[in-house]
Each structure stands twice: as C-alpha cells, then as structure tokens.
C-alpha positions as CSV (number, residue, x, y, z in Angstrom):
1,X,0.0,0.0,0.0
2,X,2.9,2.6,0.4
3,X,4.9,1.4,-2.2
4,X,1.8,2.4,-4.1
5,X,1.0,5.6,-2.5
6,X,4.6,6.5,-3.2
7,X,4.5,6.0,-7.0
8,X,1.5,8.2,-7.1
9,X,2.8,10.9,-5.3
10,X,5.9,10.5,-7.9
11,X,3.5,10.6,-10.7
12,X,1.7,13.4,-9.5
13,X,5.2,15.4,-9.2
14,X,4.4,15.9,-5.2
15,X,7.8,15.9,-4.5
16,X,7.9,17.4,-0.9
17,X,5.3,14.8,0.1
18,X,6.9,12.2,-1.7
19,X,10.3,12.5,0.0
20,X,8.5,13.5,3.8
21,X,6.6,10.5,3.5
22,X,9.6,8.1,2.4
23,X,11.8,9.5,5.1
24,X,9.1,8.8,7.4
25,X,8.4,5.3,6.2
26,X,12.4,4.9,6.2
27,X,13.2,5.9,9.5
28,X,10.2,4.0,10.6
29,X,8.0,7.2,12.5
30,X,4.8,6.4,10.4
31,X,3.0,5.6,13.9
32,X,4.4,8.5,15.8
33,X,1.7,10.9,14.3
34,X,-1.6,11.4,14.2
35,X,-3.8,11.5,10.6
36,X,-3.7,15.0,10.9
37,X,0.0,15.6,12.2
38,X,1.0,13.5,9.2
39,X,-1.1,14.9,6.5
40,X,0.2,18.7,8.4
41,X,3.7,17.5,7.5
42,X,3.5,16.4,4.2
43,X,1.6,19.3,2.9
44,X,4.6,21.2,4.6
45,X,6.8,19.6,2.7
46,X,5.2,20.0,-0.7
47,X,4.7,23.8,0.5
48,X,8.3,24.2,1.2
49,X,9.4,21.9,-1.8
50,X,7.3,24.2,-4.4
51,X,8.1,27.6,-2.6
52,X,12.3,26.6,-3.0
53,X,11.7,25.4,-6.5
54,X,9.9,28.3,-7.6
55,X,12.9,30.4,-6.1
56,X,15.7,28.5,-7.9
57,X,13.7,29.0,-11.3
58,X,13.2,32.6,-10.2
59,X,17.1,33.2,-10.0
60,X,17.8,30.5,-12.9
61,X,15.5,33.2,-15.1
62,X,17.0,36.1,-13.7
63,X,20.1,35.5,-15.6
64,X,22.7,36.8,-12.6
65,X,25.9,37.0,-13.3
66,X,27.3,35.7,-9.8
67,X,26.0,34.7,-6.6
68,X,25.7,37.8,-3.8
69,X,23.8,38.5,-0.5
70,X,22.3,41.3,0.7
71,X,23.8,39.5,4.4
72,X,27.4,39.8,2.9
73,X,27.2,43.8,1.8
74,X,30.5,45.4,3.4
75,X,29.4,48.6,4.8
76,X,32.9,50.2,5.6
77,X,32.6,53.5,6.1
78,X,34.5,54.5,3.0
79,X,32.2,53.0,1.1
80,X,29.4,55.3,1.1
81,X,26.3,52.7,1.9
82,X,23.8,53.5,4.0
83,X,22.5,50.5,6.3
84,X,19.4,52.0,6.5
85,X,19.0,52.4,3.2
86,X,20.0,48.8,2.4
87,X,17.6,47.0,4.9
88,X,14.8,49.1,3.6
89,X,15.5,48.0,0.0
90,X,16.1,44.2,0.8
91,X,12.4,43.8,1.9
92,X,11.6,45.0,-2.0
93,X,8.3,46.9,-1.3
94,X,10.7,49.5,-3.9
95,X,9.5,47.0,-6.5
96,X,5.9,46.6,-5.1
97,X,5.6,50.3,-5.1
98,X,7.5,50.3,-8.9
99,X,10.1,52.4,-8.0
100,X,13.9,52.7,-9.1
101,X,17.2,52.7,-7.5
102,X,20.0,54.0,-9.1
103,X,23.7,53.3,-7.9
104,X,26.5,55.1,-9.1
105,X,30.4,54.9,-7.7
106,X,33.7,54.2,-10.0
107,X,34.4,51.0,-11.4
108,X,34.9,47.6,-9.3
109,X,33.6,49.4,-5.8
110,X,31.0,46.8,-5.5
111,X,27.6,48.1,-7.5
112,X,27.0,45.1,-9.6
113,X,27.5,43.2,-6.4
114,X,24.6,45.2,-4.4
115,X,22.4,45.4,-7.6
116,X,22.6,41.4,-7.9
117,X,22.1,41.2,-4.6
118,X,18.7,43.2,-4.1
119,X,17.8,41.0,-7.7
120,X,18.2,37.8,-5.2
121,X,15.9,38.8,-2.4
122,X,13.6,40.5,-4.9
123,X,14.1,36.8,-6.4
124,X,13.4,35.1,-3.3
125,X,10.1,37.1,-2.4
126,X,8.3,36.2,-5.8
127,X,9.2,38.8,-8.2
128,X,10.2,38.1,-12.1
129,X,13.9,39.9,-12.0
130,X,16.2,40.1,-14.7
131,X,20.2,41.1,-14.7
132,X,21.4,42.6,-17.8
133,X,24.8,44.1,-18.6
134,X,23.7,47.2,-20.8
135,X,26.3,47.1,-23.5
136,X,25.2,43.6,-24.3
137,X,21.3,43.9,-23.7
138,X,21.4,46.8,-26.6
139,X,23.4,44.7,-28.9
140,X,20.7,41.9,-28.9
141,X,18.3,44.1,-29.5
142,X,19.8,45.5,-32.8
143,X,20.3,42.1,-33.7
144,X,16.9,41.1,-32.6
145,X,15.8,44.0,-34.8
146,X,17.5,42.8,-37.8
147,X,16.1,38.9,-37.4
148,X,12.1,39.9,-36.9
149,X,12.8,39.1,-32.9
150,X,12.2,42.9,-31.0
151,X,8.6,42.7,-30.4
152,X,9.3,39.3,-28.3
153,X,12.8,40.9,-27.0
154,X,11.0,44.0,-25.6
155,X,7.9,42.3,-24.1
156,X,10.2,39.8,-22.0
157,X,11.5,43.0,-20.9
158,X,8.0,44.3,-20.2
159,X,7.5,41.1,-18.1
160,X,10.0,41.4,-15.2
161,X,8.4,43.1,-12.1
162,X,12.7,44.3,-12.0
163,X,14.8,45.1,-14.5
164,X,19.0,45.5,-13.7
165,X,20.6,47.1,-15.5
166,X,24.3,47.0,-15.1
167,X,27.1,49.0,-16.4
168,X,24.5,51.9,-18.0
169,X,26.1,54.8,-19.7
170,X,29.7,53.0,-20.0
171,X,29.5,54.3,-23.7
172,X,27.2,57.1,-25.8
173,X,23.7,55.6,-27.2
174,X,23.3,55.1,-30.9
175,X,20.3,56.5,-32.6
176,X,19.1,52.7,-33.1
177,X,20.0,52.2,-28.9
178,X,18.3,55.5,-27.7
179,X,15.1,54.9,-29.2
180,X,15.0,51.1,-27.9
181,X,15.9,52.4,-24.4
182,X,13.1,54.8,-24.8
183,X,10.4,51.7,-25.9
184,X,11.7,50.2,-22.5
185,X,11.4,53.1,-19.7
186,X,8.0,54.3,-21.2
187,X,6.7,50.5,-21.3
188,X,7.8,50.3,-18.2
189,X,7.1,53.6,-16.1
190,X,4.9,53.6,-13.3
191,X,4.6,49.7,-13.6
192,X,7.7,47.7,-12.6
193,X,11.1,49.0,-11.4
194,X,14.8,49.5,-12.7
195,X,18.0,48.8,-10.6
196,X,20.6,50.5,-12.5
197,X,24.0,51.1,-12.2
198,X,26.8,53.1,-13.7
199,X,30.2,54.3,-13.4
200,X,29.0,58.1,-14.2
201,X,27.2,60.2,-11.9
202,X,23.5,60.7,-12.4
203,X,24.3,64.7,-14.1
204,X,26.3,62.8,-16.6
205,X,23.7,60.3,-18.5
206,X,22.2,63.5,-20.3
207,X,25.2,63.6,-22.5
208,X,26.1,59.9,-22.5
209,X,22.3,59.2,-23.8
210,X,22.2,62.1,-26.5
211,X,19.1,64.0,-27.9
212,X,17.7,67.1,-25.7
213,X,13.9,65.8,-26.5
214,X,14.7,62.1,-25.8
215,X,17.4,62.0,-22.8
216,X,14.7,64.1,-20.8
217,X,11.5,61.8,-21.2
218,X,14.0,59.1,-20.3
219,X,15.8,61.1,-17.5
220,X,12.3,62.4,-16.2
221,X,11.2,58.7,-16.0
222,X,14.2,57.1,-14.7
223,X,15.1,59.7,-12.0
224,X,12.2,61.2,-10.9
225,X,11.5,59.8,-6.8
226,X,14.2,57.1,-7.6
227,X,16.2,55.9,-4.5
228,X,19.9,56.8,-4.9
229,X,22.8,55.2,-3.7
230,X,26.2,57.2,-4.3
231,X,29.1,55.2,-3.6
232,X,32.8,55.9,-2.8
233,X,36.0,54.0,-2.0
234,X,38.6,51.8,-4.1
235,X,38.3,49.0,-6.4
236,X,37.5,45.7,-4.4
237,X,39.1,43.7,-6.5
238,X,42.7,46.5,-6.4
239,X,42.2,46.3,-2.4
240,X,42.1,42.3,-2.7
241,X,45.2,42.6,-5.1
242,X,47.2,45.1,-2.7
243,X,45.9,43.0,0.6
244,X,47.0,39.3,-1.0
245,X,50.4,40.9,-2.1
246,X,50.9,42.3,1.9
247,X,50.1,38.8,3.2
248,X,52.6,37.1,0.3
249,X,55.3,39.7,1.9
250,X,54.7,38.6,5.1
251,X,54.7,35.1,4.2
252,X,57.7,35.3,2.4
253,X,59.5,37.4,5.4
C-alpha cells in the first residue's frame, strides 16, 4: 500500500510529500503521528518543496551573473552605503511600489555586487527579476531587430516586475539604442522598477544618452523619486590585489 502511495505521489510530481513520507516510512515514524499531524507534515513539505523550486527558477530566469547576499554587503565606512538604506530595499516593497534605484560609484567598488544582490531577495520574495549588462542587452536588440525578434525581446523585458541594469552609460547611445531604451522606460514607467548602475554620476547620463527631446523623457522617467545610492571608496578587487600581495610579503619574510 505505500509502495503504491509513493509511485503516485511521484507521478503526481508531489515531491515534498513524496520525499516527507519516504523519510518517514524509512526511519520507521509512520505511527508517531496522528492522521492530521502526518497529513500537516507532508503538505509542509510540498509547501516548502514548491516555494524553494519556484525560487531556484526565479534566480535561474533572472540570468545573474554571480552569486551575492544582501547579508554579505560590506558597509565600511569609505564605502558610502547606508545600512538604512539597504535593509529598507532588501524587503523589495521599492518593487511593489514600482520604483527605481539607481547606484552610481567608479568602477569595481561593488555596485553590480549590491544590484545582484537586491535581484536575489527580490528573487526570493516572488518577483520576475532580470540582470542585464547594458552594453550587451542593446546589442541583442539591434540584432533582434534585424532577425524579426524585437517585439518578443522588448515584451520579456516588459514582463520582469525588475529590470537591472548593469554597467549603464559605459558608452554614448546610438540613434538605433536610444530609441529602444526609450520603448523600454515608457513601457515600463509607473509599472515595474529599474535597478541600474553606472560608473557616471547621475548629471552625466544626459550627454552619455544624446538627444535634448529624448534623454529628458528618459531622465524624467528614470530619476524622478528614484532611490539613490552614491558610492565611494577603491576598487574591491585592487584592495584584494594590494591586501594578498601584503600577506605574500609577510609570508615570504
């Protein structure tokens, strides 16, 4: 009879109540519980099973380019990050309430890093999130233009509840790149949220994105009540480099 009741929960892709209910019949507990206790535990199971599956397809989707946690964010001082700040945006009512972060700093100081990181708890509480490095993003979609794929290109875009954008404004927008970034803002203004990151300061992206008329419906869109995250300090990955050649000296000595 449970060999049986364990091929149909296997057939019926309960997972979480198919493993519970081995691991009970393994480690012989079946008589510990009560009806209901049991039938409490396996639908736990399947609740947690579902819930942690739907997460990994979540982040899967989202396309990251590395792992992060908001738990492992270093907030030395130089650095510029407000705590405050941070805790506030890792619950991601931002992205219920479809607004925008932007986070600006020099290069390797750890903005991807925070980005991705907010993407994984945004992940984690049910949101559709994708990463994107910007340079690469706009390059699919002039090739997507060119093989009859945009319209599909810009609704996935349309779809994610938050859209990261990494590395923005690393080089001027192209006529063809302008007006796509355009579509994308004003499809998705006032409905879904942008985590975007860049190397130049906020007063910068007028020039970087070219056209009085267009960079200010974009800039009016994109900046308007967004949270802002200005950060300082020295490449992470230079202070890694000078901190592993100090400890090599001292090993060596």
């Amino acid at each position: 009879m449970n060999t049986n009741t364990l091929e149909k929960l296997r057939k019926l892709k309960f997972h979480g109540m198919y493993h519970a209910f081995k691991n009970c019949l393994e480690r012989g507990r079946y008589d510990q519980y009560t009806a209901d206790e049991l039938l409490a535990q396996l639908v736990d199971a399947e609740w947690d099973d579902r819930h942690n599956r739907r997460i990994a397809r979540q982040i899967f989707y989202a396309k990251f380019r590395y792992k992060a946690a908001v738990e492992d964010v270093n907030y030395e001082a130089s650095r510029n990050i407000d705590r405050n700040l941070m805790n506030r945006l890792a619950d991601c009512t931002f992205v219920q309430r479809n607004e925008n972060l932007l986070i600006t700093g020099s290069t390797g100081i750890g903005k991807s890093y925070i980005a991705t990181a907010l993407g994984y708890q945004a992940c984690i509480q049910g949101y559709r999130v994708l990463y994107a490095s910007t340079p690469k993003l706009f390059a699919k979609l002039k090739m997507a233009k060119a093989d009859g794929t945009y319209i599909k290109e810009i609704a996935k875009l349309e779809r994610q509840q938050l859209l990261i954008l990494d590395d923005f404004a690393i080089q001027p927008f192209d006529a063809q790149s302008r007006a796509a970034l355009m579509e994308i803002i004003e499809d998705r203004h006032g409905k879904t949220s942008l985590i975007i990151t860049s190397q130049l300061p906020v007063s910068a992206w007028y020039d970087v994105i070219g056209d009085k008329t267009i960079a200010d419906a974009i800039l009016d869109r994109i900046v308007h009540d967004a949270h802002r995250m200005e950060m300082n300090g020295e490449s992470m990955r230079k202070k890694r480099s000078v901190q592993l050649e100090n400890k090599t000296r001292i090993d060596t000595y």
